[in-house]
N, C-alpha and C positions, 0 to 999 in steps of 0.2 A: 316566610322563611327569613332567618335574620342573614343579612349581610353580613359577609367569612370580618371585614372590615372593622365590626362591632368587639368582633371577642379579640381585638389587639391590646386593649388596655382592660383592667380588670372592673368589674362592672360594682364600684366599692359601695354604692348606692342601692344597690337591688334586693329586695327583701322578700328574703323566704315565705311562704304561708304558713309553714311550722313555726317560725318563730316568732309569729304574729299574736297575744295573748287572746286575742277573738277569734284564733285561727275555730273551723268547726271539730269540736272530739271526736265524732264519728271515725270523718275524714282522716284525723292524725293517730289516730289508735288503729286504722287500718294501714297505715302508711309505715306505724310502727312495726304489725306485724307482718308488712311484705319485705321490712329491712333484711330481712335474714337471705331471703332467695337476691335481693339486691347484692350483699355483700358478698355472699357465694360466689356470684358470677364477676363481680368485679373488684370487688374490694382485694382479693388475692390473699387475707390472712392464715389461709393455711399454708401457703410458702413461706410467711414471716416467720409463722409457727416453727416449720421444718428445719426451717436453716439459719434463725438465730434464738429463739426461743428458747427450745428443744435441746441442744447444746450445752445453754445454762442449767435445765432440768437436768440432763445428764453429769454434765460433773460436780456441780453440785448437791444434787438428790431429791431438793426440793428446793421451790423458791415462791416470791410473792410479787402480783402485779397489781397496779393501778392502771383500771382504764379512765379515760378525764374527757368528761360528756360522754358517757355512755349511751345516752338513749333508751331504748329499747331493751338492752343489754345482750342482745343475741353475741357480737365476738366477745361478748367477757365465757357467755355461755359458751361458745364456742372453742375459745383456748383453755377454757378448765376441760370440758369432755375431751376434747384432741390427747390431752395430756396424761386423764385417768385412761385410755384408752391405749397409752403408752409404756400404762405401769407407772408414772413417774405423778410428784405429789406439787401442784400447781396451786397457787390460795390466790384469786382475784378478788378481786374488789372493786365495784365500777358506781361511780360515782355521776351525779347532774343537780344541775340545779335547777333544772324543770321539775316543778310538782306531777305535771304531767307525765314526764317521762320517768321520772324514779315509779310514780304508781304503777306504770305497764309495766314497768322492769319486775319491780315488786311480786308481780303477779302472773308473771307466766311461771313456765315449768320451772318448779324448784332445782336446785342444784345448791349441793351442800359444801361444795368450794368456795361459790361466790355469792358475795355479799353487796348490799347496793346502800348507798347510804346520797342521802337527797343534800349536795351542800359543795363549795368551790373545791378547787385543789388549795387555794391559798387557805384555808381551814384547816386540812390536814398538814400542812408545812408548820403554820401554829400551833400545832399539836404534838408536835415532833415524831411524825411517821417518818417510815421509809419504807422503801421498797424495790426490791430488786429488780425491776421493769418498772416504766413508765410507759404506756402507750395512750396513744388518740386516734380515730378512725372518724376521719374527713368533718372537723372542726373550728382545724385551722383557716379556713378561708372565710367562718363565719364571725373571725376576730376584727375589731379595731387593731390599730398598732400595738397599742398601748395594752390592750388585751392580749394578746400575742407574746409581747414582753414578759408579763406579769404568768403568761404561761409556761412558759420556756423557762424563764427564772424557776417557778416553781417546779418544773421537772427537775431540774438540775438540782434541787434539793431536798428530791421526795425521794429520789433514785439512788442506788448505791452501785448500781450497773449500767444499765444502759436505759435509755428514753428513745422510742420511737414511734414517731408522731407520721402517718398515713391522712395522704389528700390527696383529692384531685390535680390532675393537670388541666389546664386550660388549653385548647385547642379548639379552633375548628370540626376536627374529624370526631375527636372526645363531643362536643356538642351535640353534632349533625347523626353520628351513630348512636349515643345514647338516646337521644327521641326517636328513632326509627328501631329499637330493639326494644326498647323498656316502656312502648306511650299504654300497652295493655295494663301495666302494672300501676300506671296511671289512674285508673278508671277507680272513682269514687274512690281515689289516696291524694295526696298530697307527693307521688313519688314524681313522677314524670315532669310536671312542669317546676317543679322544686330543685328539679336535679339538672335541668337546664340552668337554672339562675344559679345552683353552685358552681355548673364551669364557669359560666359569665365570671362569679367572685373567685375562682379559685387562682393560683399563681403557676406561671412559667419556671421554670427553673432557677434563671439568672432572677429574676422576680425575689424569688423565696429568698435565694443565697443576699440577696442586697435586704432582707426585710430582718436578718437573724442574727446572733450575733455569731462570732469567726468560729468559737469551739463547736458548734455544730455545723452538720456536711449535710447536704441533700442529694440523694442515692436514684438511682433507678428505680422503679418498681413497675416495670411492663410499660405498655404504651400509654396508660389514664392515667397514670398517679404520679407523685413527687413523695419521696421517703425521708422524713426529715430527720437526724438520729443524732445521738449525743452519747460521746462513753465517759463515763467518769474515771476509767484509767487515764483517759485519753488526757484529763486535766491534772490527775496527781500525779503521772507520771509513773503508773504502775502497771 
């Protein structure tokens, strides 16, 4: 058991087995498809969904998201079905630069909302996209600084609404309860012990708020997570 001691500073060394290029396929193509009952239970994006998403859907009519490291792409699938489910017209697009993970993306249940396209966000800023949501689900803590930067820059110019980037908190209790809830989910995936080394890397609050720059706020989001968000009213002043 690691000492409470260990997760006071953020463990900026510690590597993933997912993100390792010898990680085993087997292993991470089962890990990708247990993401989905992962996120359900903790990621919270149907609350994101409900109470700022949804919103935009509705007064607007329709609109368009980028998810940035999708992975697997279960929430990108997940906030288009929420939405056709709503009546309302939702166009995602979920992006990685894992050959890996764009091909599981690729390859699961189709969904003629979202699209998945294997390549950075700084790509699509080159290309002069936009889009009215920018989201990430728990990516942030697998950044450099400088990574980080280059991320957040780039939401803030993909987006023409709002950017909301979902991660981990770092705690003790977040550590010690997600191995005692999730180690079954473990078993022959990569989720369990992986998901330990992302509290280790993931940020504190005051953490995030000192790593970002001032236009963006980090929010609540239940007891595990840290909601990092950006309105682009918020900088034009509209």
């Amino acid at each position: 058991m690691m000492p409470a001691g260990l997760l006071r500073e953020r463990a900026v060394d510690a590597v993933e087995d997912m993100d390792k290029a010898d990680c085993d396929l087997r292993r991470l193509n089962r890990s990708y498809a247990r993401f989905p009952m992962v996120n359900r239970l903790l990621s919270g994006w149907h609350g994101i969904y409900r109470e700022q998403i949804r919103p935009l859907l509705v007064s607007q009519g329709a609109a368009t998201l980028l998810d940035i490291g999708c992975g697997g792409g279960d929430v990108a699938r997940n906030l288009a079905g929420w939405a056709r489910r709503d009546g309302l017209a939702l166009e995602v697009t979920g992006i990685d630069p894992d050959e890996r993970a764009f091909r599981f993306a690729s390859h699961a249940v189709p969904n003629d909302a979202v699209t998945y396209r294997k390549c950075f966000s700084s790509e699509l800023v080159a290309e002069g996209r936009r889009f009215d949501v920018v989201i990430s689900n728990h990516i942030l803590h697998h950044l450099t600084p400088e990574q980080l930067a280059g991320v957040l820059d780039d939401s803030e110019q993909l987006c023409t609404g709002w950017a909301i980037h979902n991660d981990l908190r770092r705690s003790a209790a977040a550590y010690y309860l997600f191995g005692a809830g999730f180690w079954p989910l473990g078993l022959g995936s990569y989720i369990c012990g992986d998901g330990l080394t992302s509290i280790r890397r993931s940020y504190t609050p005051d953490e995030l708020r000192a790593a970002v720059p001032p236009a963006w706020q980090v929010e609540w989001h239940g007891p595990w997570h840290n909601l990092l968000t950006y309105r682009q009213e918020d900088r034009t002043g509209a």
